[in-house]
C-alpha positions in Angstrom: 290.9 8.0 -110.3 290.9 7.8 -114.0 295.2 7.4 -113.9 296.0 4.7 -116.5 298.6 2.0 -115.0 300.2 -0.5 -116.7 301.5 -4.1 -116.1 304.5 -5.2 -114.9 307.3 -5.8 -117.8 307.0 -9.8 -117.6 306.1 -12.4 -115.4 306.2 -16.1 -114.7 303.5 -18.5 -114.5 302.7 -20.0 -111.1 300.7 -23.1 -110.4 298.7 -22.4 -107.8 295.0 -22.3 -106.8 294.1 -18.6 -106.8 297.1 -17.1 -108.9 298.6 -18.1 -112.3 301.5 -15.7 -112.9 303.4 -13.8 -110.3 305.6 -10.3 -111.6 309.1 -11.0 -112.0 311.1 -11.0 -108.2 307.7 -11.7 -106.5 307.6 -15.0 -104.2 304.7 -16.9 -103.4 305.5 -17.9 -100.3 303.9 -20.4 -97.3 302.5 -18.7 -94.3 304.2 -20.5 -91.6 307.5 -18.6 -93.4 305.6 -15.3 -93.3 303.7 -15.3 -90.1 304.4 -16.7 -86.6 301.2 -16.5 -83.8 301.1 -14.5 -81.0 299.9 -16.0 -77.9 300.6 -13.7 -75.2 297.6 -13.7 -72.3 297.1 -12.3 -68.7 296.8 -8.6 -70.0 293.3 -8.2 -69.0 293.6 -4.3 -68.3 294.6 -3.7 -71.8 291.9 -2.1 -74.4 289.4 -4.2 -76.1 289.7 -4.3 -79.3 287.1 -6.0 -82.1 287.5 -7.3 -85.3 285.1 -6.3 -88.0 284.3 -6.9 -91.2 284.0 -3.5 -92.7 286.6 -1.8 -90.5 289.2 -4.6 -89.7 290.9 -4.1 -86.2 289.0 -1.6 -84.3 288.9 -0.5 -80.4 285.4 -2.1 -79.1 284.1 1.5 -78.0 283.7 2.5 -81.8 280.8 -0.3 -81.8 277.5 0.4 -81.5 276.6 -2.6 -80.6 275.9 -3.6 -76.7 279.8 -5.4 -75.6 279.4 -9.2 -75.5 282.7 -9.9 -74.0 282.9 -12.0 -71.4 283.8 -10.0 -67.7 286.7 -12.4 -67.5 289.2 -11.6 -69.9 292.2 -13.3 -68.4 292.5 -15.6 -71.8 292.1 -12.9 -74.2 295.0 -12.6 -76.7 297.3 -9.7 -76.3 297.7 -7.4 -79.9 300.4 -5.2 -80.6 300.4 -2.6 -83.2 300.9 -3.5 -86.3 299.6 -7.1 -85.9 297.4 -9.0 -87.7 294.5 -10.7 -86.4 291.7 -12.6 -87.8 288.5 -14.2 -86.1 285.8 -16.9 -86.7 284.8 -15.0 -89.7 287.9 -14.6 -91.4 285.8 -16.3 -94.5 283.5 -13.0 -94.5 286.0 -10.8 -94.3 286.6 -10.1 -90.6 291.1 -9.8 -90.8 292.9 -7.1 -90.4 296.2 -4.8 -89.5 296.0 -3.2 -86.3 297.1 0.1 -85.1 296.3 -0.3 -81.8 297.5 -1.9 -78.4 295.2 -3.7 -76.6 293.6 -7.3 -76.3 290.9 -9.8 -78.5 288.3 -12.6 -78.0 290.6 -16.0 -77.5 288.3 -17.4 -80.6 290.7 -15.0 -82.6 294.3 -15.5 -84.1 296.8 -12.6 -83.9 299.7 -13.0 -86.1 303.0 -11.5 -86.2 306.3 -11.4 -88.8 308.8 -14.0 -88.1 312.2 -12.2 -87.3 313.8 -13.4 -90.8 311.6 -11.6 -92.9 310.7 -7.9 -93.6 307.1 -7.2 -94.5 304.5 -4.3 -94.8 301.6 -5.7 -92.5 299.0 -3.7 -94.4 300.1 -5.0 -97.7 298.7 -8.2 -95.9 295.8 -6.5 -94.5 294.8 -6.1 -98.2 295.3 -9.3 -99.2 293.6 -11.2 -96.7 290.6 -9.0 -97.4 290.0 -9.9 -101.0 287.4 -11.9 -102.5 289.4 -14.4 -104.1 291.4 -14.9 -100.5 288.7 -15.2 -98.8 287.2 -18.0 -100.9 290.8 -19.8 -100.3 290.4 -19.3 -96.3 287.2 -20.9 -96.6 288.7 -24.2 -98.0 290.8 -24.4 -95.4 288.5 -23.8 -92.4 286.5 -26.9 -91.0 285.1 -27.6 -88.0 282.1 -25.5 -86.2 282.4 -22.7 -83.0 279.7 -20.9 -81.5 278.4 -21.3 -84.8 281.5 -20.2 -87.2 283.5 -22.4 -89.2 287.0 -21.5 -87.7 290.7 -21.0 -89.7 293.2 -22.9 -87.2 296.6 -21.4 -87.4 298.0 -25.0 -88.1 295.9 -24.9 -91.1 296.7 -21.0 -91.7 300.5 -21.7 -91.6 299.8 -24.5 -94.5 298.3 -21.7 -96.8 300.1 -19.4 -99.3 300.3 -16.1 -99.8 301.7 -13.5 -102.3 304.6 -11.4 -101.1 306.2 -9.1 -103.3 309.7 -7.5 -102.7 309.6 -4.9 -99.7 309.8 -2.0 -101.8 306.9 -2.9 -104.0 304.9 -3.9 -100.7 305.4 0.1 -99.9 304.5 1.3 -102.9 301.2 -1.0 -103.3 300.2 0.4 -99.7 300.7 3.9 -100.3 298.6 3.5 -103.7 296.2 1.9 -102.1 295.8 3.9 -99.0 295.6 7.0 -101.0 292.8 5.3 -103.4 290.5 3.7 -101.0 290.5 7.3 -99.3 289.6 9.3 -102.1 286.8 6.6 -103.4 285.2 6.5 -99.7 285.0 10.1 -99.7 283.3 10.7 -103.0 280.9 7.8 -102.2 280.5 9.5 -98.7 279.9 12.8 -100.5 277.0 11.2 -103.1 275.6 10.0 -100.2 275.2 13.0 -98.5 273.5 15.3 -101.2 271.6 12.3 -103.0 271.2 10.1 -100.3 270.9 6.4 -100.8 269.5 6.5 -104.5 273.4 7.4 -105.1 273.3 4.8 -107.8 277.2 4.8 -108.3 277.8 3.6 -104.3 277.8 0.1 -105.9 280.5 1.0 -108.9 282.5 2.2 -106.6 282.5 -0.4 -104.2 283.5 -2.8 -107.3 286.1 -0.3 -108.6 288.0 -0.5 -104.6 287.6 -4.4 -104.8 288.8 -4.4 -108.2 291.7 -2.2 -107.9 292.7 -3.8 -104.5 292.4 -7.8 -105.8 294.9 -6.2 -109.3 297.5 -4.2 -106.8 298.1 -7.2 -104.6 298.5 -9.7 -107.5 300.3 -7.5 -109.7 298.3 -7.2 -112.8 299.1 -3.6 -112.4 301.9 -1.8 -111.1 301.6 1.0 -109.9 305.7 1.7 -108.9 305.2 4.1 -111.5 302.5 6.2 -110.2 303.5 9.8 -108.6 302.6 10.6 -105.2 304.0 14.1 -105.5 300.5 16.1 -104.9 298.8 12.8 -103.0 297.7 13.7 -99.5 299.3 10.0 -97.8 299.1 10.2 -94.0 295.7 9.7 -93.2 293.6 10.0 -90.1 293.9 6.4 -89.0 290.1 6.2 -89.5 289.8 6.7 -92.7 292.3 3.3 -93.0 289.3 1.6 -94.0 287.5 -0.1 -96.8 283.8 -0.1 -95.9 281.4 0.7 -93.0 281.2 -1.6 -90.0 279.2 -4.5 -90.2 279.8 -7.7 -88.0 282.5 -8.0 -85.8 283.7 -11.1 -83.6 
């Protein structure tokens, strides 16, 4: 982890609330252009799926939690791999990709890329997931459900976000996929000999959010970086930046 990147060659300034530069042949593009919503109901058979805010997208049977769904599930929203969804507490943190099939709470919003445009869902999956994002969701959501303050795709489609080209959206995923997975294990291996007075848990958790919020906005690049002795297809569980917390 101590690898030294650098920053792109040159940039252009943007004015916009949460970015002020963008690398050269990046777009910063409306959602509505990005993302169209899925609305696909009637699959009540399908797998129940939950959406977290450590984990992201995660079947419901990895919960420890009692299920709270409802016994009707005709109205639940249909999710296809490599979806995105995001619930009620999309402000917390509770987006995600998803790598499985199966269906969520109506209160959520599954989102898929409009035919004209290629993207790298996870790339997305990062984005949303930031600190700095998740402060912009939160101006846009209003309103109050079973006690949440909901994002409304009519207000999501009016919202921004980064894309860079296709082949950079690769590269950023497979950096940061490779990253995240070495930094949980470490932290996962403190924990186990030292227990929770592993004092460097929290540095770490700032270095992830750090290095995340900098791939994603392109303060570094890391296009550069070799992958050549980089273990990169993952157990899809370890696709994940922190430990489950709250879900729905």
């Amino acid at each position: 982890m101590s690898e030294r990147l650098k920053k792109y060659k040159s940039y252009y300034p943007v004015e916009y609330d949460y970015v002020n530069q963008l690398p050269e042949g990046w777009s910063l593009l409306p959602n509505i252009a990005i993302f169209e919503e899925r609305i696909e109901r009637g699959f009540e058979n399908e797998e129940l799926l939950s959406v977290t805010i450590g984990k992201g997208v995660i079947k419901q049977t990895e919960l420890t939690k009692k299920d709270s769904s409802t016994l009707d599930k005709s109205k639940y929203l249909l999710v296809h791999p490599g979806d995105l969804v995001y619930s009620m507490r999309f402000r917390q943190g509770a987006s995600g990709y998803s790598s499985y099939k199966g269906i969520v709470s109506p209160a959520c919003t599954v989102l898929k890329p409009r035919r004209n445009i290629i993207i790298n869902q996870k790339f997305f999956h990062y984005l949303f997931r930031t600190e700095f994002y998740k402060n912009y969701v939160e101006r846009f959501s209003y309103g109050i459900a079973d006690g949440q303050i909901p994002l409304r795709y009519s207000d999501f489609k009016r919202m921004y976000s980064i894309v860079p080209p296709i082949e950079e959206q690769d590269k950023i995923v497979k950096y940061l996929d490779n990253r995240i997975y070495s930094v949980n294990k470490i932290m996962k291996l403190g924990q186990f000999l030292i227990g929770k007075t592993f004092k460097d848990a929290g540095l770490l958790q700032e270095y992830k959010h750090r290095l995340v919020t900098d791939a994603v906005t392109g303060i570094i690049d890391v296009s550069h970086f070799s992958f050549a002795n980089l273990k990169v297809d993952f157990p899809e569980e370890e696709f994940v930046e922190e430990d489950i917390s709250n879900e729905e």
